[in-house]
mmCIF file of the N, C-alpha and C atoms, coordinates in Angstrom:
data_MODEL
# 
_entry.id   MODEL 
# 
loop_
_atom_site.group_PDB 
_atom_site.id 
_atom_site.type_symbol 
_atom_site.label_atom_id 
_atom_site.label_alt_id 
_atom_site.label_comp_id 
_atom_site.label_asym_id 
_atom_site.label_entity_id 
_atom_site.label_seq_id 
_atom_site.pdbx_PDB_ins_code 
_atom_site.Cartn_x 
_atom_site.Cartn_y 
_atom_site.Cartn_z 
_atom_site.occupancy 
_atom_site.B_iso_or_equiv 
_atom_site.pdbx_formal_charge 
_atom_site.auth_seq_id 
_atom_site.auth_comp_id 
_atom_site.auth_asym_id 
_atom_site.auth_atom_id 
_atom_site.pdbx_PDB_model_num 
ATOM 1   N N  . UNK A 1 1  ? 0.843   -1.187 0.000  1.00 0.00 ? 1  UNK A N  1 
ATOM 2   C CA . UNK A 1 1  ? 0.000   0.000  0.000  1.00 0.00 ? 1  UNK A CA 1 
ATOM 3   C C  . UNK A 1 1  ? 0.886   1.248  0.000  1.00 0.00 ? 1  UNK A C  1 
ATOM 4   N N  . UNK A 1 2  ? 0.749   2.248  -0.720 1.00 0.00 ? 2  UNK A N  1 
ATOM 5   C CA . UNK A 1 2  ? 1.446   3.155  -0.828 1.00 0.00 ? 2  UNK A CA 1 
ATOM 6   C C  . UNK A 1 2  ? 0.880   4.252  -0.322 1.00 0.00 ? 2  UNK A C  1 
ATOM 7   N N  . UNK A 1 3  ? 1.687   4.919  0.476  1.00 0.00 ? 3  UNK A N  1 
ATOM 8   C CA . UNK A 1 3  ? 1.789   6.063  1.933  1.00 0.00 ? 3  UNK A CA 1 
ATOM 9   C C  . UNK A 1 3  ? 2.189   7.589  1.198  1.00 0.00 ? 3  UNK A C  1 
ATOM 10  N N  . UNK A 1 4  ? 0.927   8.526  1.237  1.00 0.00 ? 4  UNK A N  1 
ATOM 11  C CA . UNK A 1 4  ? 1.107   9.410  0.502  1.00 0.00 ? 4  UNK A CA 1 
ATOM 12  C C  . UNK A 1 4  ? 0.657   10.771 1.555  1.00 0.00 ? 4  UNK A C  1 
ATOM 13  N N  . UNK A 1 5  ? 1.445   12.153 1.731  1.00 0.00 ? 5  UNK A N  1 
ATOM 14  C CA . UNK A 1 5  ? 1.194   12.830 2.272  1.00 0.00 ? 5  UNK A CA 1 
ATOM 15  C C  . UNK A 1 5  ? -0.214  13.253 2.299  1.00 0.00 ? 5  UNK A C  1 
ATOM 16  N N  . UNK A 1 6  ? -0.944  13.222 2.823  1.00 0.00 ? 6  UNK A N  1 
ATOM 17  C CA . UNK A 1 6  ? -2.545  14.151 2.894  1.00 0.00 ? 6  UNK A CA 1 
ATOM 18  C C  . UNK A 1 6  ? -2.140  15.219 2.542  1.00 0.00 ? 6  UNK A C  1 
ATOM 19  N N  . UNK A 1 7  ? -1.145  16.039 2.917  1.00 0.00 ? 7  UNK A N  1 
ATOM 20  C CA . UNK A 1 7  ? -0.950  17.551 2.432  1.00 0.00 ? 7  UNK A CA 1 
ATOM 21  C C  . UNK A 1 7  ? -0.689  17.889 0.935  1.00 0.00 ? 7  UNK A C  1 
ATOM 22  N N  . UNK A 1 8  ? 0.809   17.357 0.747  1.00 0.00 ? 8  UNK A N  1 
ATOM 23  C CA . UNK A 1 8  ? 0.849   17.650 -0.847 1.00 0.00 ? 8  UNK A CA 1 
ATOM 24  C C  . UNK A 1 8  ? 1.215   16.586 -1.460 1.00 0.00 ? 8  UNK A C  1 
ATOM 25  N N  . UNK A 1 9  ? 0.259   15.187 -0.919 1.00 0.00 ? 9  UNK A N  1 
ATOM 26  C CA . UNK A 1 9  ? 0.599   13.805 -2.231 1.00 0.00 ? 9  UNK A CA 1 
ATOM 27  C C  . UNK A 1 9  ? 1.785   13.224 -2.305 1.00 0.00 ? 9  UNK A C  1 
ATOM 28  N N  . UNK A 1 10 ? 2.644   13.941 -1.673 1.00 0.00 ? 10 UNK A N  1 
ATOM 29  C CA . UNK A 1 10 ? 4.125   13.091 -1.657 1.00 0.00 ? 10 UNK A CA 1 
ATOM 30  C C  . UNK A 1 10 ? 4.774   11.675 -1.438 1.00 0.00 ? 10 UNK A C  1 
ATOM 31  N N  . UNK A 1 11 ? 5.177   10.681 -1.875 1.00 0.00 ? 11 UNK A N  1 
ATOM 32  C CA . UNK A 1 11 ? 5.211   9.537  -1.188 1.00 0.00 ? 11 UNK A CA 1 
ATOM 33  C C  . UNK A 1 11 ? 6.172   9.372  -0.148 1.00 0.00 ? 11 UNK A C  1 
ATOM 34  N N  . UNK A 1 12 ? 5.537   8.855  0.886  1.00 0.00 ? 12 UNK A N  1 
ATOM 35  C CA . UNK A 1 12 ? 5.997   9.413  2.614  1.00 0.00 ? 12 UNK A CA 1 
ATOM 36  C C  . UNK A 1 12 ? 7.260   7.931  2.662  1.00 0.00 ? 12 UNK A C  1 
ATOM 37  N N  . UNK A 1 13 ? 7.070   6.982  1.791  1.00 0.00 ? 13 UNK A N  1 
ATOM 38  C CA . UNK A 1 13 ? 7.639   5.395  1.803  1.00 0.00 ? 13 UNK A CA 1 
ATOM 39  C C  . UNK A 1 13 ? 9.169   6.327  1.681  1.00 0.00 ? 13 UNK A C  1 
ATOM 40  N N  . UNK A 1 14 ? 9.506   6.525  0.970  1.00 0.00 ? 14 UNK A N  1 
ATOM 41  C CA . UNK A 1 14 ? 10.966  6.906  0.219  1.00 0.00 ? 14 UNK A CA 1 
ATOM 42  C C  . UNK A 1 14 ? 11.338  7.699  1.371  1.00 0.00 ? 14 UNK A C  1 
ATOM 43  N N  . UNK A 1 15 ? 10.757  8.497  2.234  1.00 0.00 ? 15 UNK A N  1 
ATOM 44  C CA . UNK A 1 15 ? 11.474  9.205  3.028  1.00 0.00 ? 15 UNK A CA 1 
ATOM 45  C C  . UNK A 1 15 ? 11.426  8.722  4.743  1.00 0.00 ? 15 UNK A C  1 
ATOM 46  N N  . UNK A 1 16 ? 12.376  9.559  5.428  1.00 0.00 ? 16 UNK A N  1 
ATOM 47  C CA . UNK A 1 16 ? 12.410  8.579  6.629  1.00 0.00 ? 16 UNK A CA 1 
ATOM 48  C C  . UNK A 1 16 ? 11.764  9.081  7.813  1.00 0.00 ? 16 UNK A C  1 
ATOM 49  N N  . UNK A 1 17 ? 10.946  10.587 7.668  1.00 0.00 ? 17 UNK A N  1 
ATOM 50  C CA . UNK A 1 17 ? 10.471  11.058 8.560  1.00 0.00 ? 17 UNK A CA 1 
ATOM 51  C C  . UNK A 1 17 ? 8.937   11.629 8.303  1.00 0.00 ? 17 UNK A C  1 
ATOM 52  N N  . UNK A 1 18 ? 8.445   11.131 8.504  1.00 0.00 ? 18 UNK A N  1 
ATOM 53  C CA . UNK A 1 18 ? 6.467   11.264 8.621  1.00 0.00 ? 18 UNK A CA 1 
ATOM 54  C C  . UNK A 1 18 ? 5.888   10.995 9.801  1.00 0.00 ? 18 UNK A C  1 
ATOM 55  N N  . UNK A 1 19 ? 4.736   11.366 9.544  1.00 0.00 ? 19 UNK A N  1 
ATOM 56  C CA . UNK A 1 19 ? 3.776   10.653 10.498 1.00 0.00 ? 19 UNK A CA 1 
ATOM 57  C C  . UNK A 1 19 ? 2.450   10.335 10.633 1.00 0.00 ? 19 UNK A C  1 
ATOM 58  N N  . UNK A 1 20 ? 2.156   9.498  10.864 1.00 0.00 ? 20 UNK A N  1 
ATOM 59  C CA . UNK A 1 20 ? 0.510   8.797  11.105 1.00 0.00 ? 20 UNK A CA 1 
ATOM 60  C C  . UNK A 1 20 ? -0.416  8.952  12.270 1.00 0.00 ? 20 UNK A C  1 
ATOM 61  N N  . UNK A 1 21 ? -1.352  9.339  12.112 1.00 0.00 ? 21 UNK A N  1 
ATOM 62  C CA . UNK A 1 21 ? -2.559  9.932  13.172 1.00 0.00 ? 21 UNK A CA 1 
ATOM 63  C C  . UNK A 1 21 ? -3.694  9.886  12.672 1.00 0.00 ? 21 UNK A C  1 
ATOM 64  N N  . UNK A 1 22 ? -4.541  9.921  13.691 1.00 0.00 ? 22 UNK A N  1 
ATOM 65  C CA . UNK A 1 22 ? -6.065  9.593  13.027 1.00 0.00 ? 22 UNK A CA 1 
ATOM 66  C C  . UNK A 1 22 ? -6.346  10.968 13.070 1.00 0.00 ? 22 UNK A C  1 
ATOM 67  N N  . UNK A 1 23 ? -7.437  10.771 11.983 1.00 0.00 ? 23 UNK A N  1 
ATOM 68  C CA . UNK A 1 23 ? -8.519  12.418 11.843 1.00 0.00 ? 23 UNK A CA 1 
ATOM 69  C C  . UNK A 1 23 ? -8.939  12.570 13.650 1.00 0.00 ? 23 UNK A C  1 
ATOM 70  N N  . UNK A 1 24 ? -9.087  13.609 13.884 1.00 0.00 ? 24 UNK A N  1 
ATOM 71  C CA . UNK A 1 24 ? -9.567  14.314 15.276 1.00 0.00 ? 24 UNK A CA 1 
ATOM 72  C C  . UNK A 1 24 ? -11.665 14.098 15.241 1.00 0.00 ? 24 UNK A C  1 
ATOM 73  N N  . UNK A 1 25 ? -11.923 13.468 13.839 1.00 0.00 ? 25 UNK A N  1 
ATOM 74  C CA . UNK A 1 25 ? -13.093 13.848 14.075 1.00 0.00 ? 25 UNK A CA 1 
ATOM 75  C C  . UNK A 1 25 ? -13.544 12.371 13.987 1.00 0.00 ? 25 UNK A C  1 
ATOM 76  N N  . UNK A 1 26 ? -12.849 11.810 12.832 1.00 0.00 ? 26 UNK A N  1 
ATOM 77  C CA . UNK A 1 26 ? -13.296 10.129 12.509 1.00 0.00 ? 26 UNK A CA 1 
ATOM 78  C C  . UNK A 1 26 ? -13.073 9.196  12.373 1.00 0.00 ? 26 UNK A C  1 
ATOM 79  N N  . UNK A 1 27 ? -11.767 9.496  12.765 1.00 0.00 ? 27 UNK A N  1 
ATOM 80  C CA . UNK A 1 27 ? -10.539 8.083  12.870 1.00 0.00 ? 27 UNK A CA 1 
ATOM 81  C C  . UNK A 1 27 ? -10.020 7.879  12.159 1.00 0.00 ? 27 UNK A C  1 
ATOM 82  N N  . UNK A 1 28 ? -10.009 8.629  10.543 1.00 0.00 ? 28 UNK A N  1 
ATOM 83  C CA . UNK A 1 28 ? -9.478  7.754  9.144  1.00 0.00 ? 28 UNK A CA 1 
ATOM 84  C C  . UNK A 1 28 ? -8.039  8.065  9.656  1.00 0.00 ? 28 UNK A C  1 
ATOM 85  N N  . UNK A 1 29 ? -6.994  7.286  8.868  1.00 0.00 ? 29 UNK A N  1 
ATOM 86  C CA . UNK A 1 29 ? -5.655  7.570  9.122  1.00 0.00 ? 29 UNK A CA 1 
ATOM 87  C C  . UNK A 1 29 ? -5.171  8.314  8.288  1.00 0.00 ? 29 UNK A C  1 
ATOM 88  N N  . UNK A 1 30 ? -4.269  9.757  8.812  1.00 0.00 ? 30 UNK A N  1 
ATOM 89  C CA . UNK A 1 30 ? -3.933  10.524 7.913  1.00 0.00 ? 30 UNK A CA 1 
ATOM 90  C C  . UNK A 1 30 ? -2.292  10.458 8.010  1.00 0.00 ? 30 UNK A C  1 
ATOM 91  N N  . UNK A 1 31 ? -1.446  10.848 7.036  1.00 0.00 ? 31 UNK A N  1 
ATOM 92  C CA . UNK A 1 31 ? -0.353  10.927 6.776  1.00 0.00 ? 31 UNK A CA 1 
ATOM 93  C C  . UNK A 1 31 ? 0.016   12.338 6.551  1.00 0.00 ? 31 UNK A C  1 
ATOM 94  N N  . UNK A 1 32 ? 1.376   12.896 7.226  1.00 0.00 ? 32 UNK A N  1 
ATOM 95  C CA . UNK A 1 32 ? 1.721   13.393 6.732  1.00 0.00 ? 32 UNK A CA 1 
ATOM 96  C C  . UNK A 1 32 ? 3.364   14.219 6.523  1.00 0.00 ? 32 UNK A C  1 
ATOM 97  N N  . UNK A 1 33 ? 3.815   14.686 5.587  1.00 0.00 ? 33 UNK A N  1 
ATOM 98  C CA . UNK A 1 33 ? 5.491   14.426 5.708  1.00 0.00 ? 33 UNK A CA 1 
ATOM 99  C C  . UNK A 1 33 ? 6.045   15.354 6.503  1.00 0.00 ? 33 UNK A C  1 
ATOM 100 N N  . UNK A 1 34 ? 6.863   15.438 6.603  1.00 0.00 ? 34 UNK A N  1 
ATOM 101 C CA . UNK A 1 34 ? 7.725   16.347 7.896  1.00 0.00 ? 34 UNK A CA 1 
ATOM 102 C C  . UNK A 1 34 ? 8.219   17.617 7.561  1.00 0.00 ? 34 UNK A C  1 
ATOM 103 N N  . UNK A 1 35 ? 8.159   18.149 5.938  1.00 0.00 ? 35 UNK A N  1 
ATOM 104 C CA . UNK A 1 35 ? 7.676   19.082 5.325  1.00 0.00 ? 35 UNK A CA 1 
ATOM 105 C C  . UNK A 1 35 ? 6.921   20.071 5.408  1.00 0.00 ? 35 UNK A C  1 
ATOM 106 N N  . UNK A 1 36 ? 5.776   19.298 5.423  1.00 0.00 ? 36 UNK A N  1 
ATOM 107 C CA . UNK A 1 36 ? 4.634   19.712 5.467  1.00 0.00 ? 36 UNK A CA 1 
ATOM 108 C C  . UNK A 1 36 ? 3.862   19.899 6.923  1.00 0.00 ? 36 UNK A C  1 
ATOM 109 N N  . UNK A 1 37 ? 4.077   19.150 8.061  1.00 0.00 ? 37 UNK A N  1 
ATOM 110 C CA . UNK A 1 37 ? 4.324   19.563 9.139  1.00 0.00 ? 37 UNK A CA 1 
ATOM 111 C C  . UNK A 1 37 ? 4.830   20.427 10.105 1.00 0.00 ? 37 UNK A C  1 
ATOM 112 N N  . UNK A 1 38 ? 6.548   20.421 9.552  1.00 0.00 ? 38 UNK A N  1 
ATOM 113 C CA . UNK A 1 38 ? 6.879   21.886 10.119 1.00 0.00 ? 38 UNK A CA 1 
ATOM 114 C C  . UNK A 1 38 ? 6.488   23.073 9.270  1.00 0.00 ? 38 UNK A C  1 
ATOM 115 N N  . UNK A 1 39 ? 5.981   23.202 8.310  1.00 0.00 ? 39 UNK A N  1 
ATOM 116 C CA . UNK A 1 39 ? 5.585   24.343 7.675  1.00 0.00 ? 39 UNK A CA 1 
ATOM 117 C C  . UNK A 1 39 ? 3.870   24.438 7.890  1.00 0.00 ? 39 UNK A C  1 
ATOM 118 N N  . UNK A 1 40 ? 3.530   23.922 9.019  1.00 0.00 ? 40 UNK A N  1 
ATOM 119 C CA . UNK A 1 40 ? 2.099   23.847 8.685  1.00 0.00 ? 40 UNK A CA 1 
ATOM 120 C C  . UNK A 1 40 ? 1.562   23.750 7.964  1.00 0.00 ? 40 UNK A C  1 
ATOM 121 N N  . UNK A 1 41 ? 1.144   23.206 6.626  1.00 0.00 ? 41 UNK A N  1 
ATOM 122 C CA . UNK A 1 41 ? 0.601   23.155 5.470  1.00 0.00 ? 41 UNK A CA 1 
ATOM 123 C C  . UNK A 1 41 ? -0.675  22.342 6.089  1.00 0.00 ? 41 UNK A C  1 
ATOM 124 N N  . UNK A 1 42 ? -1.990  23.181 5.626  1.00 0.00 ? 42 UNK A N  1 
ATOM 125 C CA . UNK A 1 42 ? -3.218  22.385 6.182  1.00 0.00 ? 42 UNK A CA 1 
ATOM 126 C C  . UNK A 1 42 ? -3.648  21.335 5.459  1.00 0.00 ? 42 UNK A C  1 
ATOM 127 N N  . UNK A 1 43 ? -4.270  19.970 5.562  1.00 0.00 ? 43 UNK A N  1 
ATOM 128 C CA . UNK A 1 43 ? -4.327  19.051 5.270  1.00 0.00 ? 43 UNK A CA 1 
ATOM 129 C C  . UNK A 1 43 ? -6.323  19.070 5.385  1.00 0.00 ? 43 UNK A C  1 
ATOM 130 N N  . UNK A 1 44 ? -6.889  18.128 4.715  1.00 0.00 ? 44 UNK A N  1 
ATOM 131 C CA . UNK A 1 44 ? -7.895  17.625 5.095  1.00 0.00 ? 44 UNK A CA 1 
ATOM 132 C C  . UNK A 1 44 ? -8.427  16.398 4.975  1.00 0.00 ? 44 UNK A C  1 
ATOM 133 N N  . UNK A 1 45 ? -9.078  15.737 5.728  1.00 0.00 ? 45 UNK A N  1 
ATOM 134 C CA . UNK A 1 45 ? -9.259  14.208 5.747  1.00 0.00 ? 45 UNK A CA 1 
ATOM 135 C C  . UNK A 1 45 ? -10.656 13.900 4.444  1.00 0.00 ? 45 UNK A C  1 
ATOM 136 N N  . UNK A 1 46 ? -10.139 12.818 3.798  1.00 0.00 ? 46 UNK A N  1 
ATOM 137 C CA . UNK A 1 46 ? -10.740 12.329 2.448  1.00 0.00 ? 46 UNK A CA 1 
ATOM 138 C C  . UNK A 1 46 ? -11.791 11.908 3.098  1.00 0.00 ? 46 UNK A C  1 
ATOM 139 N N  . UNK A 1 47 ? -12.346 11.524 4.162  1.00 0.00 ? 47 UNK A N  1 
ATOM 140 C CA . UNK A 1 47 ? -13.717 11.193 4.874  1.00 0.00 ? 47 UNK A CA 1 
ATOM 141 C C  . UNK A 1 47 ? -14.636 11.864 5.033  1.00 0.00 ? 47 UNK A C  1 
ATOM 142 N N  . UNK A 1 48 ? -14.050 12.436 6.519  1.00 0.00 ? 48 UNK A N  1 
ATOM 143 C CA . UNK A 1 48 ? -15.278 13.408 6.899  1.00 0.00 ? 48 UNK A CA 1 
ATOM 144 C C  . UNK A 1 48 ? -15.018 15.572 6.387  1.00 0.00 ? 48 UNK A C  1 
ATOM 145 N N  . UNK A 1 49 ? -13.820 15.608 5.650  1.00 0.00 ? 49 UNK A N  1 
ATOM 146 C CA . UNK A 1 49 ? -13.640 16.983 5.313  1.00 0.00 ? 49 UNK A CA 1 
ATOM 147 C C  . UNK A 1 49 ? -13.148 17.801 6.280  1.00 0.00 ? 49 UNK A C  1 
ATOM 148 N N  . UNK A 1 50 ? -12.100 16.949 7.686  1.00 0.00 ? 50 UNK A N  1 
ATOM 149 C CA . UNK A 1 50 ? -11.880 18.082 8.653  1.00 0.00 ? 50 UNK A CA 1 
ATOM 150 C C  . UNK A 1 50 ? -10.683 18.595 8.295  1.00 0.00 ? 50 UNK A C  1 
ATOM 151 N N  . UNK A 1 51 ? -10.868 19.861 8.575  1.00 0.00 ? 51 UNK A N  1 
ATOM 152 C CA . UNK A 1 51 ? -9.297  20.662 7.366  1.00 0.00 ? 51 UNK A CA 1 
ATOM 153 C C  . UNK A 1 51 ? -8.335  21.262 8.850  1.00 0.00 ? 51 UNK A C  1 
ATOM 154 N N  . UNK A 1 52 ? -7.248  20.613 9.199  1.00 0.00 ? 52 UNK A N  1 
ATOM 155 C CA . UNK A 1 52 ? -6.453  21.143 10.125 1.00 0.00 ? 52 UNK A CA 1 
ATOM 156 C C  . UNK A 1 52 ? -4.863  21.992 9.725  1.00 0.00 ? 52 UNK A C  1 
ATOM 157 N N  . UNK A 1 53 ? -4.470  22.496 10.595 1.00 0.00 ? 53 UNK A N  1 
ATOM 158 C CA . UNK A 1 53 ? -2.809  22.855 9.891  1.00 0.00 ? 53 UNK A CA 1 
ATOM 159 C C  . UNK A 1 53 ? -2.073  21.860 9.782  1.00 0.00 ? 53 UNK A C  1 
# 
């Protein structure tokens, strides 16, 4: 299964620092790269639409 940033699509496999957490609202599992994390880049979950930094 291939591991792709929620933020900007990136594939998270090739690199060595990400991370995995559930949506705050519905549990789906979101990804996202360490990029895009420290830069806050807001993300939103393909489920329920919750849009966080």
């Amino acid at each position: 299964m291939d591991k792709m940033c929620t933020s900007c699509g990136v594939h998270v496999m090739a690199k060595n620092n990400f991370v995995e957490f559930e949506c705050p609202e519905c549990e789906n599992k979101l990804i996202r790269c360490r990029m895009c994390k420290e830069s806050s880049v807001n993300y939103k979950c393909s489920e329920c639409d919750f849009m966080g930094p």
